[in-house]
C-alpha positions, 0 to 999 in steps of 0.5 A: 149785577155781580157775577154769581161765582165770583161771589163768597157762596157757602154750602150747608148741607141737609141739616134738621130744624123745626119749622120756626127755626127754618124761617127764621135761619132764613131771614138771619142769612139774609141779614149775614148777606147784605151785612157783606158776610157770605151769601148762603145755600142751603138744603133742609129737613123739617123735624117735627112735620110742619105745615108752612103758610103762605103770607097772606093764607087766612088761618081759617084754612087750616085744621089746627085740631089735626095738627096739633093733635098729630105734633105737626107744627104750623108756620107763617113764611114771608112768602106767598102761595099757599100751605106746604106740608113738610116732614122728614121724608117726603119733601127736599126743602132748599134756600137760595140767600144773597144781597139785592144788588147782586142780583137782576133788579127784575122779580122773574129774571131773579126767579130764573136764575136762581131756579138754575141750580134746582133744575140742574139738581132734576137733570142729576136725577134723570128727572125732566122738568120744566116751567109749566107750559100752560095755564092751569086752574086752581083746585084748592087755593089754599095749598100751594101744590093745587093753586092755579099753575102759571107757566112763568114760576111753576115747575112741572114733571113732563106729564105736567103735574107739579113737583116743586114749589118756589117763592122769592121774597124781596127785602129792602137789601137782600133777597130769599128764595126758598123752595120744596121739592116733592120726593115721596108721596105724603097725600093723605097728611098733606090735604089733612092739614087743610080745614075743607080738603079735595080728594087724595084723587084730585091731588094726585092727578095734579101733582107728582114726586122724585120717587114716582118718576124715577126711583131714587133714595131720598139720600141720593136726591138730596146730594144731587139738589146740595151738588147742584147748588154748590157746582152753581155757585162755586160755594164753599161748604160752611156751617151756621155761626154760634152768632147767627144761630142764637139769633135766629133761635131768638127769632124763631120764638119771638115771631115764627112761632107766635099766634101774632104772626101765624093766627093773625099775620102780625110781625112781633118783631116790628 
């Protein structure tokens, strides 16, 4: 395993896409990455509001109606977990790109270090999290936010409500390890997107925010995740290539905005 820092690491900072589009710059990354192009950092928006699935979360759970009626997109990640609602303001959503053989051969002690940056990011903002410190049942299984809190992976505020939802998606050369970060209350939105939600109640006792922790502007919280990714990995700032977005935008029609992929979990791509 190669020394994180000794690496060619690039910064993008917050940029906007549509959720097709963010998955798919994802998987782009990895194929610069393990192509010996730099590893990739990154910090992101979701315009318009999508509701990212999990891997293996069955359709049925969604309310199509309500998303299509209120313009909120619906993705399919590589990752598993549950559903995440996304918009503009109430979520920090970031990616953690690199080649395989850089990092340790083991899922979780990847997952640890990668989660360094995010943790740093919280210190930044004067707000304590950790991993959780018990096991927890689920509420919803299919939200990500209420599924059964396991100590090893999820990260919660010292109340013990989660703040911040992680996954890492192992490919054959590279790996991607994504994440949401909760900074405003979004509830009523979020639990709406789900076809047989709990109560904003029940959500609300699970989990909790940057703003409701400390109060911070939603700029300031971004700077600190972006400075917390770069100080990690002594990254340079970079920028999308014209190459790597065309192919991602090619990607992002062909599969993570296709029925075949969301509705039925299907690759188009092969």
């Amino acid at each position: 395993m190669a020394d994180i820092d000794d690496q060619e690491w690039r910064l993008i900072r917050e940029d906007v896409r549509r959720g097709p589009l963010n998955m798919a710059l994802d998987e782009i990354a990895a194929e610069t990455a393990a192509r010996g192009g730099p590893r990739t950092l990154r910090v992101y928006r979701w315009e318009p509001a999508t509701l990212s699935l999990g891997y293996h979360q069955d359709p049925s759970t969604v309310d199509w109606e309500f998303c299509e009626r209120e313009g909120i997109s619906v993705t399919r990640r590589p990752t598993g977990g549950g559903g995440i609602y996304h918009d503009s303001h109430g979520d920090i959503s970031y990616s953690i790109v690199a080649p395989a053989d850089e990092l340790p051969g083991d899922l979780m002690e990847t997952y640890e270090l990668l989660c360094e940056p995010l943790f740093d990011g919280f210190d930044r903002l004067d707000t304590p999290v950790s991993f959780a410190s018990e096991d927890r049942p689920a509420i919803h299984d299919p939200a990500c936010y209420l599924r059964a809190l396991h100590p090893a992976h999820d990260v919660v505020a010292p109340d013990g409500r989660k703040i911040s939802g992680n996954a890492q998606y192992r490919r054959r050369d590279s790996v991607i390890q994504h994440g949401s970060i909760l900074f405003d209350d979004a509830t009523e939105r979020h639990l709406a997107c789900f076809a047989d939600p709990p109560s904003a109640e029940r959500f609300d006792e699970r989990v909790t925010n940057v703003r409701e922790q400390g109060d911070v502007s939603r700029e300031t919280a971004v700077a600190a995740f972006e400075d917390a990714l770069a100080d990690w990995a002594d990254a340079e700032e970079g920028v999308w290539s014209d190459g790597e977005l065309d192919r991602a935008r090619e990607r992002a029609r062909e599969k993570f905005a296709s029925d075949d992929w969301n509705r039925r979990r299907e690759d188009p791509t092969g």
